[in-house]
N, C-alpha and C positions, 0 to 999 in steps of 0.2 A: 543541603544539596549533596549528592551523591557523586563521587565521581567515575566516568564510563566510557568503554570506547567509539565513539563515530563508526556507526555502522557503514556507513561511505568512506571515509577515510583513512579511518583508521586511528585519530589521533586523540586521544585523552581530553576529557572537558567536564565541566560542572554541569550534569544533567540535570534540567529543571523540571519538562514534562516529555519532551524527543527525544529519540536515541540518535539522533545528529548535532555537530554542532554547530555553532551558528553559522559558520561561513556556507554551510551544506544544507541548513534548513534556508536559507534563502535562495540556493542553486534550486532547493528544492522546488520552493514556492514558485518558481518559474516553471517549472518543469508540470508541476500542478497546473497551473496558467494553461498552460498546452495543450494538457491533455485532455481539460474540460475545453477546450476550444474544438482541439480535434475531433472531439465523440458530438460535439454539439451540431458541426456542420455536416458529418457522417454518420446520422443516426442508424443503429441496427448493428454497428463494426464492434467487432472483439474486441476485449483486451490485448488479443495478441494480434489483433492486426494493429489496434494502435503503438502498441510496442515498439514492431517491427518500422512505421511508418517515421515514430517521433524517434528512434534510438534511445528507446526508456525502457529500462528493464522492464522487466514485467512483475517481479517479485516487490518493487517499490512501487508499482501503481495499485497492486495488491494489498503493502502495507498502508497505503495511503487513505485506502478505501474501510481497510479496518480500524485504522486510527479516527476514521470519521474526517480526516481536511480534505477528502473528495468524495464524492456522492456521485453515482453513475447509475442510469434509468436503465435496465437492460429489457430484452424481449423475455417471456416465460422461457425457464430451464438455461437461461444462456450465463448467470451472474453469480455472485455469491450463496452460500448456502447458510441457513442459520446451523448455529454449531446441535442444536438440542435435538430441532425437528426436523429439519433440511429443506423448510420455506425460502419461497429465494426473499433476499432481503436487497435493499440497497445501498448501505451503512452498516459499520459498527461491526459485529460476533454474532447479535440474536436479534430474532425477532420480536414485535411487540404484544404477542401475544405471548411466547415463552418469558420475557424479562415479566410480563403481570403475573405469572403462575409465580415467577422468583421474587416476586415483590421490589424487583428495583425496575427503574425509569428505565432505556432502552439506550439513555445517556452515561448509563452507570452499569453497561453490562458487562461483563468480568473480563477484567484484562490482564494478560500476566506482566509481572513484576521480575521475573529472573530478570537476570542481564542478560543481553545477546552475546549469544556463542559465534556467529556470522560470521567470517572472518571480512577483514577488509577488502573490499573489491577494485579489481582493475578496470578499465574502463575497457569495451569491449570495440573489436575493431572496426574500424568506417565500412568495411566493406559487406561486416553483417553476416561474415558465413558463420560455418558452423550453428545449426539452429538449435541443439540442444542446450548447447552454453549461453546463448544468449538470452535466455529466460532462467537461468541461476546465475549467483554471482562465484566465482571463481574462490 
């Protein structure tokens, strides 16, 4: 095990396979809970309208969606891009027609290894102004 800092918090931990640590992978997994609830009852709504709706960053429903622990159906052109060709996908970096040409599974498509530079982030205010800060983290 490697040790790394909490990309939420900020705080030093034994990374096993998240770059969060536990107390914040379980904030997280609630926060996951939500937002697949909210896009399910709001089908068609953005990222950044769910965002703005739930108070969840946008850059972590982002990462969530590249780590694969959420999956989101989006409309054509509205969703992720694959990194290679720029098919929208719905999970992961690439799509499954780019990972066959790379010869890995679509489970095993290239993920970086640095450690996050991120710095810690604050929590953003209740009232939600400022719209450019509230889709990066400070």
């Amino acid at each position: 095990m490697e040790m790394a800092k909490c990309v939420r918090c900020g705080k030093l931990f034994n990374k096993v396979r998240l770059p969060v640590c536990q107390p914040c992978e379980l904030e997280e997994e609630k926060e996951i809970f939500a937002v697949q609830c909210h896009l399910r009852d709001h089908p068609g709504e953005s990222l950044e309208e769910a965002s703005d709706a739930l108070n969840i960053y946008l850059e972590d429903i982002e990462r969530w969606i590249t780590e694969k622990r959420l999956t989101v159906h989006y409309a054509v052109g509205q969703g992720l891009k694959c990194l290679f060709c720029g098919a929208p996908i719905v999970t992961g970096r690439i799509c499954a027609q780019c990972a066959e040409k790379a010869g890995v599974t679509p489970d095993q498509s290239p993920r970086s290894s640095r450690p996050s530079t991120t710095p810690a982030r604050s929590r953003r205010d209740d009232d939600g102004a400022g719209s450019a800060t509230k889709y990066r983290r400070e």
